[in-house]
N, C-alpha and C positions, 0 to 999 in steps of 0.2 A: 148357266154358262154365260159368262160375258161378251159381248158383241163385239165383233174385230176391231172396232175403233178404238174401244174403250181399252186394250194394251198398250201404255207407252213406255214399257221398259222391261229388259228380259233382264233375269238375275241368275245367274252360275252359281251356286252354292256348294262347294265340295268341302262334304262331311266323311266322319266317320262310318263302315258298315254299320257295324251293329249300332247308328245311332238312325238307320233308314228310316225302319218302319215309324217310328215316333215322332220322326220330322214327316213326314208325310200324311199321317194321319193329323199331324196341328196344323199343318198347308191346307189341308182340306177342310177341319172347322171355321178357316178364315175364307174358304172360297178362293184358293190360289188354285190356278194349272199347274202342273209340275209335270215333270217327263223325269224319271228317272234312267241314268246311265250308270253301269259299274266301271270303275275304273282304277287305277293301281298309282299310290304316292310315289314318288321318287327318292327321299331321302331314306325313310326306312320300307320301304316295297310293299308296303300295306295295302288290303283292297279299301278302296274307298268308293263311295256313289255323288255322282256329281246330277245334282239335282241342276233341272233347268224350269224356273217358275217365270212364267207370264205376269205381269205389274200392271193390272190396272190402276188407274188414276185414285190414289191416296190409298191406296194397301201397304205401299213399301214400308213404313214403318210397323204394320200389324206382320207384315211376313217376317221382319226381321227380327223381331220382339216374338215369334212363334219358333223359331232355327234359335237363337237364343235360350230360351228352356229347354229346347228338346234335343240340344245338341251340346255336350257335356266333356269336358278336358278331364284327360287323365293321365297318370305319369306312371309310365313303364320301367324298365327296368333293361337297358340292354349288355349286352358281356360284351365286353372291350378287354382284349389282351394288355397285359400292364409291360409298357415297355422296357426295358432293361433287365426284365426278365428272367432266369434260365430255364423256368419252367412256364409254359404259355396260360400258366393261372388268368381264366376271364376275371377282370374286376365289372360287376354292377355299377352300370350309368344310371343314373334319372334320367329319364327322358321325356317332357311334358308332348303327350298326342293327343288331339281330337278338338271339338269344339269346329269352329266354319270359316270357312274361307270363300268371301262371297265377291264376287265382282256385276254392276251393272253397268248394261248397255242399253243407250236409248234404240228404241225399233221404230222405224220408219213407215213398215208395213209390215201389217197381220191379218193372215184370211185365214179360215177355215172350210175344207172345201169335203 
């Protein structure tokens, strides 16, 4: 476990469900903390899990480069009504989903108690 000092940056990662387990389990061959939360997208309402990893001093790019491989784009398919219509026939959307949305924050203070 790394020593409270040695965290200077928290990173948000929000991935896909089904891409949890795989990111989590390569957070962990690099020695990253992670907390995982579930939580649900906005555009298409999808569960999603919003990983929260602890940044020790020169990991950011081995965690990034781990969320990277283990966390995979792929293109859906959604029904959208064809407008002008007279019968509400869905036409199939492409729709590219998944892969990471990662935001860092420097942390000021980290204890574990």
């Amino acid at each position: 476990m790394p020593e409270s000092s040695s965290i200077h940056a928290l990173m948000m990662a929000v991935i896909q469900e089904q891409d949890v387990d795989m990111a989590t389990r390569a957070l962990a061959q690099v020695a990253a903390p992670v907390t995982h939360l579930s939580s649900t997208g906005g555009f298409l309402g999808r569960r999603n899990a919003t990983l929260l990893i602890g940044l020790p001093d020169g990991l950011e790019e081995v965690v990034l480069k781990a969320l990277q491989t283990s966390c995979r784009q792929r293109v859906e398919y959604l029904a959208i009504p064809l407008e002008g219509s007279p019968l509400p026939m869905p036409t199939p959307v492409p729709v590219t989903v998944g892969g990471a949305t990662m935001f860092t924050l420097p942390v000021e203070h980290y204890e574990e108690l």
